[in-house]
Every structure is written in structure tokens, then in C-alpha cells.
OpenMM code with the backbone's topology and positions (N, CA, C; nanometers):
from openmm import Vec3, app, unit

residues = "UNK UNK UNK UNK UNK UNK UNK UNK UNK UNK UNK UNK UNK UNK UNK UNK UNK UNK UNK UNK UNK UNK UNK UNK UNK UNK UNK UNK UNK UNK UNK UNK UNK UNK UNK UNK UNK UNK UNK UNK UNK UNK UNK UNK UNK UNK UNK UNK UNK UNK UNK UNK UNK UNK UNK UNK UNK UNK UNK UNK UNK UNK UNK UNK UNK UNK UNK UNK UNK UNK UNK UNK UNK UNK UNK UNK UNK UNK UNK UNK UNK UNK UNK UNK UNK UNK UNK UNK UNK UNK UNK UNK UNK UNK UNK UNK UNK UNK UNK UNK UNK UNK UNK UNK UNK UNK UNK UNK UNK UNK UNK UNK UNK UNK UNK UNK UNK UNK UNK UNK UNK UNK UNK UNK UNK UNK UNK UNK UNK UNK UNK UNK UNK UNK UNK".split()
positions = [
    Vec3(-4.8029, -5.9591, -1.0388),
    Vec3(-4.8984, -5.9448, -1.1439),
    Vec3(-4.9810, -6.0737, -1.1478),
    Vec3(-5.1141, -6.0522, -1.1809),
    Vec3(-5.1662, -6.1688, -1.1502),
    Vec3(-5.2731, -6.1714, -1.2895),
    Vec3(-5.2601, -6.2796, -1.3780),
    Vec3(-5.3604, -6.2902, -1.5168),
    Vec3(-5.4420, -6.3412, -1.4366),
    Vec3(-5.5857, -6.3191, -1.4436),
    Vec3(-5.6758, -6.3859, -1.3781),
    Vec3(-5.7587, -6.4921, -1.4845),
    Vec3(-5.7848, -6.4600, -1.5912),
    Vec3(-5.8310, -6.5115, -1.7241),
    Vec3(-5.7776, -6.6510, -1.6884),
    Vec3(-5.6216, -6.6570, -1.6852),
    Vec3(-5.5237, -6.7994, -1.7149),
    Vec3(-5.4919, -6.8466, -1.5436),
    Vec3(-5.5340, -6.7743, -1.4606),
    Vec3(-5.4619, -6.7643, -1.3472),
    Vec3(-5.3591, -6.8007, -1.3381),
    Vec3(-5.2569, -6.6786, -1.4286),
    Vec3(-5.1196, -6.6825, -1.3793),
    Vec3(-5.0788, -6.6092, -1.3008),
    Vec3(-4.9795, -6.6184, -1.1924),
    Vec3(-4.9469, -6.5569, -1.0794),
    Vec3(-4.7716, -6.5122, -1.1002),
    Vec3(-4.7577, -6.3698, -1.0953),
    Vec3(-4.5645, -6.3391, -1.1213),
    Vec3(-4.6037, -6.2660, -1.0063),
    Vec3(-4.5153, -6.3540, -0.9475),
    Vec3(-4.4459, -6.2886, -0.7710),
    Vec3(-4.3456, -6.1736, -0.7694),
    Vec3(-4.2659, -6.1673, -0.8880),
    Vec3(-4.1285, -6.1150, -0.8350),
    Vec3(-4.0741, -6.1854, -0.7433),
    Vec3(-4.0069, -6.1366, -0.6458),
    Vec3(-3.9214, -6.1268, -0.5397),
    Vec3(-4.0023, -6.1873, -0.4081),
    Vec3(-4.0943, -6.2292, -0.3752),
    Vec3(-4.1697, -6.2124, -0.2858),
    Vec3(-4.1936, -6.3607, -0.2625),
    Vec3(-4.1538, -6.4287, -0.3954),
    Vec3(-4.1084, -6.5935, -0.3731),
    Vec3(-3.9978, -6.5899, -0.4401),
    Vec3(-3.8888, -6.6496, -0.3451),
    Vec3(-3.7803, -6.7057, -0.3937),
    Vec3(-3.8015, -6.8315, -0.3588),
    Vec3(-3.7079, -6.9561, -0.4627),
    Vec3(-3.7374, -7.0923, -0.3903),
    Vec3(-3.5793, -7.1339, -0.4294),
    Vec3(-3.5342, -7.2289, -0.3823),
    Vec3(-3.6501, -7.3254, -0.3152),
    Vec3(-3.6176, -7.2806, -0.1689),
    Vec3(-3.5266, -7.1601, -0.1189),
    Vec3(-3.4956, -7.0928, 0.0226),
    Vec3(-3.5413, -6.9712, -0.0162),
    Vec3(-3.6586, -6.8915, 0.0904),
    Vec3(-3.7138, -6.7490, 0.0802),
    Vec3(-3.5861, -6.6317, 0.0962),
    Vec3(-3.5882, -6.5927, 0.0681),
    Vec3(-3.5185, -6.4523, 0.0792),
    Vec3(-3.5983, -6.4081, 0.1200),
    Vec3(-3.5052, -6.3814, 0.2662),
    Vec3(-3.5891, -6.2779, 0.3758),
    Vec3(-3.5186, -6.1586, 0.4206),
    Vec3(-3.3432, -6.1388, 0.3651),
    Vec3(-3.3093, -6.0169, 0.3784),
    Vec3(-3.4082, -5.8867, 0.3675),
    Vec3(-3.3899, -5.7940, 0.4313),
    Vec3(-3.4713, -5.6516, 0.4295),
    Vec3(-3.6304, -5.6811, 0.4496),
    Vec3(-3.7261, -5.7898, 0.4640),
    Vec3(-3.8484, -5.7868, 0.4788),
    Vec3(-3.9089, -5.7633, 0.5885),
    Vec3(-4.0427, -5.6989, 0.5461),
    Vec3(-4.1327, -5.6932, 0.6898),
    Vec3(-4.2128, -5.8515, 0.6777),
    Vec3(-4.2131, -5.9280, 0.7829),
    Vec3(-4.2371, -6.0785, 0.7723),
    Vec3(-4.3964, -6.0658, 0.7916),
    Vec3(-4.4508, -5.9884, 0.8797),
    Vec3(-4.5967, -5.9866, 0.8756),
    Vec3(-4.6761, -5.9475, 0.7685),
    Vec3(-4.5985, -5.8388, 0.6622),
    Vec3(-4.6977, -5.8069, 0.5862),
    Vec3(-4.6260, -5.8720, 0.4678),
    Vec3(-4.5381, -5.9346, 0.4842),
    Vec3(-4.4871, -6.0389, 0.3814),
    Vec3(-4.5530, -6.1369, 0.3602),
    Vec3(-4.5859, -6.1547, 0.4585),
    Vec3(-4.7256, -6.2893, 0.5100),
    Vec3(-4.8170, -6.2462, 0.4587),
    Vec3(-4.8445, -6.1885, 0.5012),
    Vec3(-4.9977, -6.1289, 0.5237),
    Vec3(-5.0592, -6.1378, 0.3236),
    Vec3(-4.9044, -6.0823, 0.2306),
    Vec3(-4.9466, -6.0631, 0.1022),
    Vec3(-4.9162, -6.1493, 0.0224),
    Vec3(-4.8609, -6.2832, 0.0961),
    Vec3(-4.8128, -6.4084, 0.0655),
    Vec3(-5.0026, -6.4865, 0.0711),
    Vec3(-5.0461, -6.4622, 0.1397),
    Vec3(-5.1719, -6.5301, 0.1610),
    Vec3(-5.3215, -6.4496, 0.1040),
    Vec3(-5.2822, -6.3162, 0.0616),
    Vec3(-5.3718, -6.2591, 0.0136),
    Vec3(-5.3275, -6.3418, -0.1843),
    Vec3(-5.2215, -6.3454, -0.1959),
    Vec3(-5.1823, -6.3951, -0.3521),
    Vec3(-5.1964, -6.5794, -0.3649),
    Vec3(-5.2032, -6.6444, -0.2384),
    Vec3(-5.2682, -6.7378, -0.2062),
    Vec3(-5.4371, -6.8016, -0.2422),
    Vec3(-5.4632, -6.6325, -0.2278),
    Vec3(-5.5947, -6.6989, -0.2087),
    Vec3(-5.6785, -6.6369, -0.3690),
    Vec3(-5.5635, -6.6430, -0.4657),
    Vec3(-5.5932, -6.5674, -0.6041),
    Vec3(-5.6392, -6.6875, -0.6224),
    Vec3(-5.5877, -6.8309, -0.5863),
    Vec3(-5.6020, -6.9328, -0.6520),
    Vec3(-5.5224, -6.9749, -0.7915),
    Vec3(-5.4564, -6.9605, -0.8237),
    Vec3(-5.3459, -6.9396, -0.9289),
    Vec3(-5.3643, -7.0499, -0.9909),
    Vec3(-5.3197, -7.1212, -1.1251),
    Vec3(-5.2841, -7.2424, -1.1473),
    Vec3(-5.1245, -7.2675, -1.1805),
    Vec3(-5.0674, -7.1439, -1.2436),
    Vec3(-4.9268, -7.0977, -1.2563),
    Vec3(-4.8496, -7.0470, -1.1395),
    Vec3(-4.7687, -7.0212, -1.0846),
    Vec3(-4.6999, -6.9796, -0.9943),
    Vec3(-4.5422, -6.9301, -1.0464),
    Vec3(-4.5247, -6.8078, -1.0973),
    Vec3(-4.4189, -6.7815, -1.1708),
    Vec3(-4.3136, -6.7057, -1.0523),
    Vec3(-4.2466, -6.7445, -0.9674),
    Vec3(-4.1583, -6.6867, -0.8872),
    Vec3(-4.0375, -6.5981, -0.9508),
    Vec3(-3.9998, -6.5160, -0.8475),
    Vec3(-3.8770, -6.4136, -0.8741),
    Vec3(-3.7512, -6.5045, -0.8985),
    Vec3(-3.7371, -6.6135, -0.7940),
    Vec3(-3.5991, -6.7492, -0.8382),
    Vec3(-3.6587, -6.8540, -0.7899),
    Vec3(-3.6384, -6.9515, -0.8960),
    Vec3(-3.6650, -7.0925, -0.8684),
    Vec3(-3.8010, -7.1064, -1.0046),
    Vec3(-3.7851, -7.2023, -0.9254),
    Vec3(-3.8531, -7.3279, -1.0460),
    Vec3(-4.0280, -7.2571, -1.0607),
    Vec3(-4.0722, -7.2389, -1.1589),
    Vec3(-4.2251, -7.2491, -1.1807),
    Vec3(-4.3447, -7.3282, -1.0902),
    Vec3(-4.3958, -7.3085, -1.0259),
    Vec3(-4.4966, -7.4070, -0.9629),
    Vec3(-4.6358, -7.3754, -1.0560),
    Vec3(-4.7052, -7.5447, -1.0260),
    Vec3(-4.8158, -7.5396, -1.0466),
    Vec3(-4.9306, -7.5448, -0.9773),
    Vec3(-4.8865, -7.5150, -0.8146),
    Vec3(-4.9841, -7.5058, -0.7170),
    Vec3(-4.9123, -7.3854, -0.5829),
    Vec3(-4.9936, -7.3914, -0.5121),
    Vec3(-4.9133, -7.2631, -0.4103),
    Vec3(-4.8659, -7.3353, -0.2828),
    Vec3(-4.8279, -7.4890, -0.3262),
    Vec3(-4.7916, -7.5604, -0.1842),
    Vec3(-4.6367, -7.4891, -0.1265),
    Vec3(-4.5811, -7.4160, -0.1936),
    Vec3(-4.4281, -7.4001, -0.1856),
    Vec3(-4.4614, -7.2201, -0.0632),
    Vec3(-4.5240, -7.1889, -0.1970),
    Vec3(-4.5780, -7.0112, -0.1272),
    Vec3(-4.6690, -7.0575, 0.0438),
    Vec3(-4.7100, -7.1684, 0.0657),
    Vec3(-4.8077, -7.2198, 0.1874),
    Vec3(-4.6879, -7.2000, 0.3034),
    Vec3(-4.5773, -7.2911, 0.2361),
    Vec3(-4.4758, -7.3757, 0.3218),
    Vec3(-4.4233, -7.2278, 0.3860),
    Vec3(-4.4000, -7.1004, 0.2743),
    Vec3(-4.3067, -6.9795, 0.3369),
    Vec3(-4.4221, -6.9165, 0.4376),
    Vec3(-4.5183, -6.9246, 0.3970),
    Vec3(-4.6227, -6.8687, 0.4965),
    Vec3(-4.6201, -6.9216, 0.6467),
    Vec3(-4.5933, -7.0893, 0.6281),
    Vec3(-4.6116, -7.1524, 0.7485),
    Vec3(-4.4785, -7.1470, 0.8373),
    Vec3(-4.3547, -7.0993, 0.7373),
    Vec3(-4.2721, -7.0673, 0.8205),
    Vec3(-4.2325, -6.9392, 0.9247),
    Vec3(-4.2837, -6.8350, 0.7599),
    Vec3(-4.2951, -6.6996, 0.8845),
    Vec3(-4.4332, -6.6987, 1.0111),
    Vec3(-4.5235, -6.7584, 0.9656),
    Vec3(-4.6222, -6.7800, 1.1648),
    Vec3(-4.5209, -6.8568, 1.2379),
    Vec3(-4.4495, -6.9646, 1.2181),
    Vec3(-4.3886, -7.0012, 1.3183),
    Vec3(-4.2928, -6.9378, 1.4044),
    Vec3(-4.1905, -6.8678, 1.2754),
    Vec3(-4.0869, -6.7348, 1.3134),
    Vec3(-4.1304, -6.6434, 1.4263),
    Vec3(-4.2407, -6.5730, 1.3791),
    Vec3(-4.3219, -6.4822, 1.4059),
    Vec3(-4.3945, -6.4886, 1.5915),
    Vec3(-4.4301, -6.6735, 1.5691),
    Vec3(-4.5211, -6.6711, 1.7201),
    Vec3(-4.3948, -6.7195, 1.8135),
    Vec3(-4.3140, -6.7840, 1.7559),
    Vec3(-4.1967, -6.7786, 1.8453),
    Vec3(-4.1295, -6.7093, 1.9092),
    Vec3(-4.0533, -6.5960, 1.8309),
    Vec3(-4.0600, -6.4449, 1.8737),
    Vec3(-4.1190, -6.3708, 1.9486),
    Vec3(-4.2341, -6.3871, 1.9252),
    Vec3(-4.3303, -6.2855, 1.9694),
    Vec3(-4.3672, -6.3548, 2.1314),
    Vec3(-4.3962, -6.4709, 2.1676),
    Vec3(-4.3849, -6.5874, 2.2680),
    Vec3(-4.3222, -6.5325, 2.3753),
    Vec3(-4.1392, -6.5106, 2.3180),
    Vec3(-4.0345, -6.4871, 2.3692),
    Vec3(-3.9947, -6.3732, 2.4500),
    Vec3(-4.0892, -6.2644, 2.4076),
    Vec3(-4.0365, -6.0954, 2.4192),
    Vec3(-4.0807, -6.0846, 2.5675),
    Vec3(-4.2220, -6.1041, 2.6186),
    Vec3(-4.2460, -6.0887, 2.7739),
    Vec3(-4.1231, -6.1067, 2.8209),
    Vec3(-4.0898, -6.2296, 2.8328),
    Vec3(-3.9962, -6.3024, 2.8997),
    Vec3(-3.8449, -6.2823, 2.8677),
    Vec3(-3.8096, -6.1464, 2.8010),
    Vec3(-3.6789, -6.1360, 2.7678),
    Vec3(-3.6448, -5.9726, 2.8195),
    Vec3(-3.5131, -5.9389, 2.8192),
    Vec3(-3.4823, -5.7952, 2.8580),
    Vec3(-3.4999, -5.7481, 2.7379),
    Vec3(-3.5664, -5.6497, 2.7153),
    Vec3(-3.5450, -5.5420, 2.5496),
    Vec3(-3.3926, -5.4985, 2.5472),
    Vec3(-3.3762, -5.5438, 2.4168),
    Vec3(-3.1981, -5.5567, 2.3970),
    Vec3(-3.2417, -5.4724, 2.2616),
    Vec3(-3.0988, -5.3369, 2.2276),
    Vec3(-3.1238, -5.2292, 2.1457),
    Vec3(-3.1050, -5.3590, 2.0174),
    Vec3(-3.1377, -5.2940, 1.9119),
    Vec3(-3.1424, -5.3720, 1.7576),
    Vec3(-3.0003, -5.3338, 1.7449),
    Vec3(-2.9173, -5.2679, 1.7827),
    Vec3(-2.7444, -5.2699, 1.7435),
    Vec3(-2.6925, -5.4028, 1.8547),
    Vec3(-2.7665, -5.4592, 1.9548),
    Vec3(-2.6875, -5.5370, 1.9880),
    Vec3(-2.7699, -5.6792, 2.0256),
    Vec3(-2.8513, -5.6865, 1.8780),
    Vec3(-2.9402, -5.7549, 1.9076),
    Vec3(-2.8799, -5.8709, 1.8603),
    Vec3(-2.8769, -6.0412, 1.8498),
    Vec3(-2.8237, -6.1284, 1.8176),
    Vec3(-2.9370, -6.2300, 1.8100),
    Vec3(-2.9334, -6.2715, 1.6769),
    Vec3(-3.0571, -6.3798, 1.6767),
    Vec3(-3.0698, -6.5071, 1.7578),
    Vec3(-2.9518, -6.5168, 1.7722),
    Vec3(-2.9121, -6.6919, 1.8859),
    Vec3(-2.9215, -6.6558, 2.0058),
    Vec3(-2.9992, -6.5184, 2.0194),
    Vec3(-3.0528, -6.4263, 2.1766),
    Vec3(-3.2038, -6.5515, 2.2135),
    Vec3(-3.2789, -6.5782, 2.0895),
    Vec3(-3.3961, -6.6341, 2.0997),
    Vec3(-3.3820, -6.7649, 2.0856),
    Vec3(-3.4402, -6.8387, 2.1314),
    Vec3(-3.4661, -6.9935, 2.0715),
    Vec3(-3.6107, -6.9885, 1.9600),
    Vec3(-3.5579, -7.0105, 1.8368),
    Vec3(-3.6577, -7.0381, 1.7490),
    Vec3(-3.6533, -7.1645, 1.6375),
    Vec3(-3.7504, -7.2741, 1.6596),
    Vec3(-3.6840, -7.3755, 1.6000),
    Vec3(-3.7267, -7.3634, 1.4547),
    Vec3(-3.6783, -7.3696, 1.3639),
    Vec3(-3.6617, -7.3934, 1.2024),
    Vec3(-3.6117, -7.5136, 1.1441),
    Vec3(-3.6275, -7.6110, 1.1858),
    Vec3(-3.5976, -7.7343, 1.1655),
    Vec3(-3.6544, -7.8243, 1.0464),
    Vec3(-3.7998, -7.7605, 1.1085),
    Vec3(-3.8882, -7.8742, 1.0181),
    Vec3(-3.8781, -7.8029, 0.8390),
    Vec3(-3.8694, -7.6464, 0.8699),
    Vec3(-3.8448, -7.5863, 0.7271),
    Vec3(-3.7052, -7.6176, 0.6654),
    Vec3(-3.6283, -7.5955, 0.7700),
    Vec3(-3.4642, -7.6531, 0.7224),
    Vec3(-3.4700, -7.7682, 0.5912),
    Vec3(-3.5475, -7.8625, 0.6438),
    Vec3(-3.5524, -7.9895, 0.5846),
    Vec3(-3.6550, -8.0006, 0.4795),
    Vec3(-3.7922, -7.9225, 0.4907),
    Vec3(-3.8542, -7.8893, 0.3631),
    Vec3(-3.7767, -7.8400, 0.2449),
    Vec3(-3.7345, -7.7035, 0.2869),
    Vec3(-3.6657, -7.5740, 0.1822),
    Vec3(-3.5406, -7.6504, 0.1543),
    Vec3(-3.3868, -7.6833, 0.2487),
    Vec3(-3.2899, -7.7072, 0.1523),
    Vec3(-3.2759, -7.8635, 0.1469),
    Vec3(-3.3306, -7.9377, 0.2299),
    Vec3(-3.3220, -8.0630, 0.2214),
    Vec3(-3.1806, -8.1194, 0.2167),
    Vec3(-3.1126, -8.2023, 0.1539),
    Vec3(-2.9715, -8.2493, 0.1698),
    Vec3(-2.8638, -8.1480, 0.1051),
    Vec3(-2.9106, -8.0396, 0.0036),
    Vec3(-2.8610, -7.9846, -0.0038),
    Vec3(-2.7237, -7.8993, 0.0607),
    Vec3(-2.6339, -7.8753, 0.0420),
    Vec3(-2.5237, -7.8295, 0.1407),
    Vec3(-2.5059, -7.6387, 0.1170),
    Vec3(-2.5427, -7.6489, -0.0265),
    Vec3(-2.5514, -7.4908, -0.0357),
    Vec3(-2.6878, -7.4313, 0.0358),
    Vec3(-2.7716, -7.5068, -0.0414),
    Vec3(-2.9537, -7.4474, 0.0151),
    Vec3(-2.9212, -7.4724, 0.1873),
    Vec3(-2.8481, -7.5296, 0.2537),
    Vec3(-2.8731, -7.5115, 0.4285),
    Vec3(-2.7691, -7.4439, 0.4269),
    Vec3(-2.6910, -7.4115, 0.3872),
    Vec3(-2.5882, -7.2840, 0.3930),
    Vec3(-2.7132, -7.1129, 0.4164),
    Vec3(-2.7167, -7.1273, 0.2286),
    Vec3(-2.8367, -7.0375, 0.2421),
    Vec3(-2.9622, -7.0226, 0.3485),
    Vec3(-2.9761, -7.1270, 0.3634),
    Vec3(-3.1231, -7.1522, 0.4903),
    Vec3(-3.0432, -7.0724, 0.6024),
    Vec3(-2.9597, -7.1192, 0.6449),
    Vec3(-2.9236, -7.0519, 0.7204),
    Vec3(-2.8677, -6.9497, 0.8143),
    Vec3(-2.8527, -6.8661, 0.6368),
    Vec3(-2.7828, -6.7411, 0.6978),
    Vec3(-2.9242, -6.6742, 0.6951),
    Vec3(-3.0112, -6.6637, 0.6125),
    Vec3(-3.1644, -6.6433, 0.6077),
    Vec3(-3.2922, -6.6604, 0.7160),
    Vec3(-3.2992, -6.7647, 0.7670),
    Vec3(-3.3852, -6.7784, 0.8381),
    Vec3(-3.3363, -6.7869, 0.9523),
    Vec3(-3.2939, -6.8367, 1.0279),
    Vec3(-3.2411, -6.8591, 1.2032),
    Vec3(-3.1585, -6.6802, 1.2185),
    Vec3(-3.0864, -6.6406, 1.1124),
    Vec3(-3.0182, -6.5057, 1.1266),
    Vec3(-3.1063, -6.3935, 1.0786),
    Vec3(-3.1469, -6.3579, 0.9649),
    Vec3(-3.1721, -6.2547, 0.8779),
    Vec3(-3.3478, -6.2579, 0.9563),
    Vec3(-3.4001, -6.3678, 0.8838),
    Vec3(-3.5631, -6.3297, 0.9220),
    Vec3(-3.5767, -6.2961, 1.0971),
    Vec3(-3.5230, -6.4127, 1.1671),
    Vec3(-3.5387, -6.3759, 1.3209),
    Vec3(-3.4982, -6.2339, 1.3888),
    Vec3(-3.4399, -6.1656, 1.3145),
    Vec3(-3.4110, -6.0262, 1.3233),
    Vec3(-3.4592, -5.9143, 1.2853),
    Vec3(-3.5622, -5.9531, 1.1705),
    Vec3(-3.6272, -5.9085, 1.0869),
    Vec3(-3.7799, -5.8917, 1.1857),
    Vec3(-3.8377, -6.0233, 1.2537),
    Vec3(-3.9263, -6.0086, 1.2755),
    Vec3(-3.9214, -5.9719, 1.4323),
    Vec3(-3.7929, -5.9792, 1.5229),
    Vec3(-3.7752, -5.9055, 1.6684),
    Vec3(-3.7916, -5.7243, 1.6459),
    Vec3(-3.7489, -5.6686, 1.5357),
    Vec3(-3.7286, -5.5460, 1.4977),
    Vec3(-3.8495, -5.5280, 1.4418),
    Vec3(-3.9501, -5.5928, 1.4126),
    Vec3(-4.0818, -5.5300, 1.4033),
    Vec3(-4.1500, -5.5512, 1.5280),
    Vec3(-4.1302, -5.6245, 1.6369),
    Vec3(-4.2203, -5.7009, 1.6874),
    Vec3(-4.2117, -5.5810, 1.8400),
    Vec3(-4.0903, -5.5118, 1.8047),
    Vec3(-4.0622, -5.4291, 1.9121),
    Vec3(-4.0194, -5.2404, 1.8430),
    Vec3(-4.0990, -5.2417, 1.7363),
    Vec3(-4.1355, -5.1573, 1.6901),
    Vec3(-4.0469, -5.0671, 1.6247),
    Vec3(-3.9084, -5.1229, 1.5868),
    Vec3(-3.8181, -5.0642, 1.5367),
    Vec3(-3.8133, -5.0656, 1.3269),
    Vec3(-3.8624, -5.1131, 1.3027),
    Vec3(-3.8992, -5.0981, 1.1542),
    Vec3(-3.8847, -4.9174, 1.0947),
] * unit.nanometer
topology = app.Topology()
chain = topology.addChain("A")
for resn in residues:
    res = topology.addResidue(resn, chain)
    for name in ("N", "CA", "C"):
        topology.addAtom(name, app.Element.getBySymbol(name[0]), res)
């Protein structure tokens, strides 16, 4: 929902912070509506979990992670055997998440717990299974 009057912005679900929840998503058009609500210009940023923002640097950061996810993946597929989605394994790809690791949970021990069952597992699977048309 988006007040335009106040430019307040309620995401729901579509920002979690300060680690995205990427279980069950399509990452391209997750993107894709991550940057269309981007470009509302907001001054509020009311997320589904986590803290309130007052700018969309946080919603930028998930954007900049799924293109990276995304071109990595996608990079990868020429150059790989098509493996069925029942025996697909995310540590099949090299995709580095590093630099988000350290944005999103930072020293945290739970948030890189979470980071990591999420992004290197859940999203990289998320976006091989679209990328090879199984959605």
C-alpha cells in the first residue's frame, strides 16, 4: 500500500529486514516490484519485519542482491548439465553472497544463520527453477 500524499510505503512481506525472506519467491518479479516500489520515492518505508526505514537504501541492497543471485545463475546454466529440480542442490553453483552476508547479518550469529539458510540455499534455488523454467 502506498500513501502517496505522506509517501508512506507498507510492503508487507516483500521486505523483510534486516535478512530478506526469500522462501517460495519468484526473484525476478520480486525484483522487478522491489524497484517499481522503489521508484514511488517513499519517505516512510514500513516493512512486513524489521525496523521502519526512512529511505529505500535497505529495499536497494535486496534488489542488488537478487541481480547478483540472478546473473550468477543465469552465467552458470550454459556451462552446466540440466539437473531435474528434485535433485537439484544449490552448492551445484558457485554464487558468491558475501558482500550481502556482511551487509544483511553482519556479526550477528542468528541473522548469518538465517542468511544462510535463505540466500546461498532457498533463493539460489528459487532463481535456477525459474531460470530453467520450472516455476
Amino acid at each position: 500500500m502506498f500513501l502517496p500524499k505522506e509517501r508512506i510505503l507498507i510492503t508487507g512481506d516483500l521486505v523483510v529486514s534486516p535478512v530478506p525472506y526469500t522462501g517460495g519467491s519468484y526473484p525476478s518479479e520480486w525484483r522487478d516490484t522491489l524497484r517499481a516500489m522503489v521508484a514511488m520515492n517513499p519517505a516512510v518505508v514500513v516493512p512486513g519485519h524489521g525496523a521502519i526505514a526512512r529511505d529505500t537504501a535497505y529495499m536497494q541492497e535486496v534488489i542488488a542482491l537478487l541481480d547478483s543471485v540472478i546473473s550468477q545463475v543465469t552465467a552458470q546454466l550454459p556451462s552446466m548439465r540440466p539437473v531435474p529440480l528434485a535433485q537439484f542442490k544449490a552448492s551445484t553453483l558457485k554464487v558468491d553472497v558475501e558482500r550481502f552476508r556482511k551487509s544483511m547479518a553482519g556479526d550477528d550469529p542468528e541473522r548469518k544463520v538465517w542468511f544462510d539458510s535463505m540466500v546461498p540455499l532457498s533463493l539460489v534455488k528459487l532463481v535456477y527453477q525459474e531460470a530453467i523454467g520450472s516455476h
